[in-house]
N, C-alpha and C positions, 0 to 999 in steps of 0.2 A: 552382596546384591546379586540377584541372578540374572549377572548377563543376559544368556542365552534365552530367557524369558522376556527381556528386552527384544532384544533380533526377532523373536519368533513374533512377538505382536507384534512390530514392526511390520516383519513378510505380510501378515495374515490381513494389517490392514490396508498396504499398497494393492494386493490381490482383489480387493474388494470395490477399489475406485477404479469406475473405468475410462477409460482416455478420454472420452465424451466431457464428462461431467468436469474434469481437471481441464479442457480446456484444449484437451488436442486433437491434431487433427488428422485421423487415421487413415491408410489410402489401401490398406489389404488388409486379409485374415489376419488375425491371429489366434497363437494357440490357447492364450491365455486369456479372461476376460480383463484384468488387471494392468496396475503400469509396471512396468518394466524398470529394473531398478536403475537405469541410465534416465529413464524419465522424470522418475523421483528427485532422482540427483538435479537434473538441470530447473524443477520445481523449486526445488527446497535452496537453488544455491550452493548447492553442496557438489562433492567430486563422486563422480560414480565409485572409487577405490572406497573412499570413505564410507558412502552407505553399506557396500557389500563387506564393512570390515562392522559396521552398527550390527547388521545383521547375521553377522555369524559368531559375534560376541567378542570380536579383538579390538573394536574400539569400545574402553570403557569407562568414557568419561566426556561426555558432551556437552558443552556447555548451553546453559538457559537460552540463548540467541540458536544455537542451532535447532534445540528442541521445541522453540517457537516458530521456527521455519516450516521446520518437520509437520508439525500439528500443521497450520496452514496449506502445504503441499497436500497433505491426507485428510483434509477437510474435518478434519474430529471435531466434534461438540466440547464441550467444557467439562465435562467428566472423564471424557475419552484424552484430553487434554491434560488433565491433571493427574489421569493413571500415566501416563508419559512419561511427567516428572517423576514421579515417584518409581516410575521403575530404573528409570536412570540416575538414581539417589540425591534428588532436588527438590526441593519444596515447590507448589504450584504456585504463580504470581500470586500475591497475597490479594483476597476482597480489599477494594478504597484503593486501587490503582489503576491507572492508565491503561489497557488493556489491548494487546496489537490484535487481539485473537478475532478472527471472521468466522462465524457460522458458518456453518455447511449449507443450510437454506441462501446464504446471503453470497456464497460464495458459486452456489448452483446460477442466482440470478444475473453474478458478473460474469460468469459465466458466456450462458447465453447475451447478454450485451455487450460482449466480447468485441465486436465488430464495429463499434466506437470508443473515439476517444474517453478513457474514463481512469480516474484516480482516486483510491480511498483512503483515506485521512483516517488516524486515529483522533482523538479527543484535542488531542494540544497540537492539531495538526501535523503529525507526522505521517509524511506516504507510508504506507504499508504495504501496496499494492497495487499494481498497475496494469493496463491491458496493452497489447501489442501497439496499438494504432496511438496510443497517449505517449507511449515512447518516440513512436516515429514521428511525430507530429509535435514535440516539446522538446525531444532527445531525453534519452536514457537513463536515470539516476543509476543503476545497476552497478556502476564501479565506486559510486557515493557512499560514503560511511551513512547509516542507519540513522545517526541523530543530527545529521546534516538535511537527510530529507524532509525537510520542517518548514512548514507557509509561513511562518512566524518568522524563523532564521531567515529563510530567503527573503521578506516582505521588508525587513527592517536590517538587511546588510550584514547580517550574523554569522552565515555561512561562509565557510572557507571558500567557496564556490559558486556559484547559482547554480541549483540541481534542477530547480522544478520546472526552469526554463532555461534552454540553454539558448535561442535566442529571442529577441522583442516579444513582447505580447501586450498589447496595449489595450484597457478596458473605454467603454463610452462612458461609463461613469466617471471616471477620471479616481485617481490610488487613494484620495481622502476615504472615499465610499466605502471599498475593500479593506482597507486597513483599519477603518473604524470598525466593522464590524469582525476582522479578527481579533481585535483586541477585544475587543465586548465580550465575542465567544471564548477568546482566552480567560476572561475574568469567572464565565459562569464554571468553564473546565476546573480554576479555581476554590470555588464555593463547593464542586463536586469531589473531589482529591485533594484535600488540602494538605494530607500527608503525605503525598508522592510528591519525591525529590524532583522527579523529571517537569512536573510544573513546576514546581516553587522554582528551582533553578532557573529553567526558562526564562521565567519572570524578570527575574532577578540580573538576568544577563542579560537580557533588552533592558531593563531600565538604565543596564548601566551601560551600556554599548549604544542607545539609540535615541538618542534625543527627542525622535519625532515618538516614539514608543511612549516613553517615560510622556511625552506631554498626553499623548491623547489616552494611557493610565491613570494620571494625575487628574483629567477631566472628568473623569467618570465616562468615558463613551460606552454609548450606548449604540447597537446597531443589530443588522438581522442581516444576512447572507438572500441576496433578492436575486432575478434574473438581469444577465447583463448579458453585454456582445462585446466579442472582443477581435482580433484584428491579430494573426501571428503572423511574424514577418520570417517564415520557412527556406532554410538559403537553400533549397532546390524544389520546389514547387511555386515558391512567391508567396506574398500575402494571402493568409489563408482567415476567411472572416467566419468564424461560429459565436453560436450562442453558448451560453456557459450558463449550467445549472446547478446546485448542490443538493443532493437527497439527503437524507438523515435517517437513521436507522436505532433510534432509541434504544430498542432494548440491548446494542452490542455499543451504542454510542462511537459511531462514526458515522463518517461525509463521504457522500460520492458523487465526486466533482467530473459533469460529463458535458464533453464539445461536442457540438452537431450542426449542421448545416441543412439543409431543403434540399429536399428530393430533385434532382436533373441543374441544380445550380453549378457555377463553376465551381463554387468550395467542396461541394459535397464529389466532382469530379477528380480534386484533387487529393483530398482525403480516399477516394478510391484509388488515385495511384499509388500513395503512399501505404495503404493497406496489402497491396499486392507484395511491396518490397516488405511489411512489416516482418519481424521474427515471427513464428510459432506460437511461444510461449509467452504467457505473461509474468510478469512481476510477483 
């Protein structure tokens, strides 16, 4: 495999995203228009050592989780995506599976909505990705294993953890509403990927880990993801009350699940506090 053919795309396509569009936030010149390989790094999750060993060809062996990161951080399309794998001697996710992968159009848009609360879900509800303010405001999955970050897992007790909230968030609908209609969209994810282990599993582990799963499986539920309000109880701002939305994004099939509050309210006061202390970077 040629290494250094590896590294060299790599440099050629960090040099061409520029800090804007990834999401950061510049305060002087720079020499270069591109991110800086310490940026990549804290993008992708990865250690700056390690990017600069990708790109000069002494790490030669990265595994599919990293090179999904990677793509994500460098915003590649799905061709730009799949020459990734193969230069790094992997097959690209195969067609008829789960997909963490975010366009570049989709990822310019979270981008710029940057500035609220906002979380993207792949298909079977796994986070994939986060904005500052959904950290600050939920807390952090970022130390969470990957397939713990799951609405599914968390909704029905599965998770070693609770990731997707680490304190209260109570909806006006009250949990039947919510949890009917993940289960629903878990069944259509279903009929969508019936050959991907990562649902079937899924399934398979709620049914048998959660009684309330397995019953409203067993019912055939039926449901659709609607507008709600919810109510987070934040242990250093206090009850923080937003609306909660989900967008849908068909052709990459994923959710983006976004908090908001009214202009001059106390929530939206406090979501600006918390925006101030939020990190930089997102998820």
């Amino acid at each position: 495999m040629a290494h250094d053919t590896l590294g060299a795309t790599l440099r050629t396509w960090r040099d061409r995203l520029s800090p804007a569009d990834a999401g950061l936030r510049v305060a002087s010149k720079r020499r270069t228009p591109g991110l800086r390989r310490e940026e990549l790094a804290n993008l992708a999750g990865l250690s700056v050592d390690y990017v600069v060993r990708l790109e000069q060809g002494r790490a030669t062996t990265p595994s599919a989780q990293v090179l999904a990161a990677l793509a994500r951080a460098l915003q590649l399309d799905s061709c730009e995506r799949d020459h990734l794998y193969l230069l790094a001697g992997l097959q690209p996710p195969a067609a008829g599976l789960v997909s963490d992968h975010v366009p570049p159009g989709v990822q310019r848009i979270l981008t710029r909505l940057g500035e609220i609360p906002l979380g993207v879900f792949a298909a079977d509800w796994r986070l994939i990705r986060w904005s500052p303010l959904w950290a600050a405001l939920v807390g952090d999955p970022e130390s969470v294993a990957p397939a713990d970050r799951n609405l599914v897992r968390a909704r029905f007790g599965l998770a070693t953890e609770t990731v997707l909230s680490r304190w209260p968030v109570l909806s006006e609908l009250g949990p039947e509403v919510l949890d009917t209609a993940v289960v629903s969209d878990l069944r259509s994810a279903e009929a969508r990927y019936p050959d991907d282990p990562r649902v079937t599993d899924l399934i398979a582990e709620a049914q048998a880990g959660s009684e309330r799963f397995a019953r409203l499986w067993a019912s055939g539920a039926v449901g659709v993801h609607i507008a709600d309000r919810k109510t987070i109880a934040h242990p250093v701002v206090g009850p923080v009350r937003v609306d909660c939305d989900v967008l849908t994004v068909p052709c990459a099939d994923l959710r983006i699940v976004t908090y908001t509050a009214p202009a001059g309210s106390e929530d939206a006061e406090k979501l600006d506090f918390l925006r101030v202390t939020a990190p930089l970077a997102a998820g």
